[in-house]
C-alpha positions as CSV (number, residue, x, y, z in Angstrom):
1,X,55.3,-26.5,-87.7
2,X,52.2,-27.9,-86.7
3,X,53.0,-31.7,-87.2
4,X,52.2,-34.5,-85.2
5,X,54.6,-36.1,-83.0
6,X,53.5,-39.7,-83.7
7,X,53.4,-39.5,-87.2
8,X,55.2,-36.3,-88.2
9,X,52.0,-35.6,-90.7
10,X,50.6,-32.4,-90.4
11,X,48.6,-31.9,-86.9
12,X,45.7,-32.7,-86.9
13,X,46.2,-35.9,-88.4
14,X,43.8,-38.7,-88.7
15,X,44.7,-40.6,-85.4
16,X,44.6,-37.2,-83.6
17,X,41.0,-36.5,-85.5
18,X,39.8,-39.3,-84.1
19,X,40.8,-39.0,-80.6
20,X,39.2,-35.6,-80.4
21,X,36.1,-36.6,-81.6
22,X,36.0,-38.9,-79.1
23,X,37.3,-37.0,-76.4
24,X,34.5,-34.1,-77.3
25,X,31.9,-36.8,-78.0
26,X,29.6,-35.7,-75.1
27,X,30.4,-31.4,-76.4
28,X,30.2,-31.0,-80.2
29,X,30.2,-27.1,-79.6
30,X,33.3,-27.2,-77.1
31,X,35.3,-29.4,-80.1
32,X,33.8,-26.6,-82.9
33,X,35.5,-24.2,-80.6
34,X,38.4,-25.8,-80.0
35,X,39.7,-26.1,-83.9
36,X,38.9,-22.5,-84.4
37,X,40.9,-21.3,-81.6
38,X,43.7,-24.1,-82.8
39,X,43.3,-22.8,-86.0
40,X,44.2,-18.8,-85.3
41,X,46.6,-20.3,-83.7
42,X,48.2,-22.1,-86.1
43,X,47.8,-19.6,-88.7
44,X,49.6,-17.0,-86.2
45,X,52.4,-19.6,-86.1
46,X,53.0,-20.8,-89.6
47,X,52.8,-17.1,-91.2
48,X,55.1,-15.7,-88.7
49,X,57.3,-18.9,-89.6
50,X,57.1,-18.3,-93.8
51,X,55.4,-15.0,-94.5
52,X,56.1,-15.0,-97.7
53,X,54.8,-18.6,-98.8
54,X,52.2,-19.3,-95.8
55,X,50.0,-21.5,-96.1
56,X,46.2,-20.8,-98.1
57,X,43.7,-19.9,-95.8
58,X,41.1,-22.3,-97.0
59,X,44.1,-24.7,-96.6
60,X,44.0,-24.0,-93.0
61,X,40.3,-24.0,-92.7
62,X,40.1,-27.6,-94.2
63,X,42.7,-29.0,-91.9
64,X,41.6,-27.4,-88.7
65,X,37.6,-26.8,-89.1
66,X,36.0,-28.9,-92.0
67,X,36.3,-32.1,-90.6
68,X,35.1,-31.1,-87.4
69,X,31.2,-31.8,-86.1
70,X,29.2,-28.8,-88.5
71,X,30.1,-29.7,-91.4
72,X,27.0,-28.9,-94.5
73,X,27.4,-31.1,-97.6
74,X,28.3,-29.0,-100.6
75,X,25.2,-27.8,-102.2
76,X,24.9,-27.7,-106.1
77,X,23.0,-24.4,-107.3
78,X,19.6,-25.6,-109.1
């Protein structure tokens, strides 16, 4: 299902967020990496789980990559 052990929210979660920044403090690319592999992953898992009612991928994209190191602020058209 994806959750966290500790916490039971869905993985990652805030506490595991910050531990990976952390532990990829010293490789922003490996991290970057990391979360998109976690997040095929993931989305493997969860739609073979409910395929009818899987989660969105944006969803997925947000919890997995968005918060990682590249993220670009949202840019308002002129």
């Amino acid at each position: 299902m994806w959750c966290c052990r500790a916490c039971g929210q869905p993985w990652p979660c805030a506490q595991a967020r910050l531990l990976l920044k952390a532990e990829y403090a010293d490789d922003q690319i490996g991290l970057s990496l990391y979360l998109c592999g976690l997040l095929h992953e993931a989305a493997r898992d969860l739609y073979r789980l409910n395929p009818d009612d899987g989660p969105a991928p944006a969803d997925l994209f947000r919890r997995f990559v968005a918060w990682g190191p590249y993220r670009r602020p949202v840019v308002n058209p002129p």
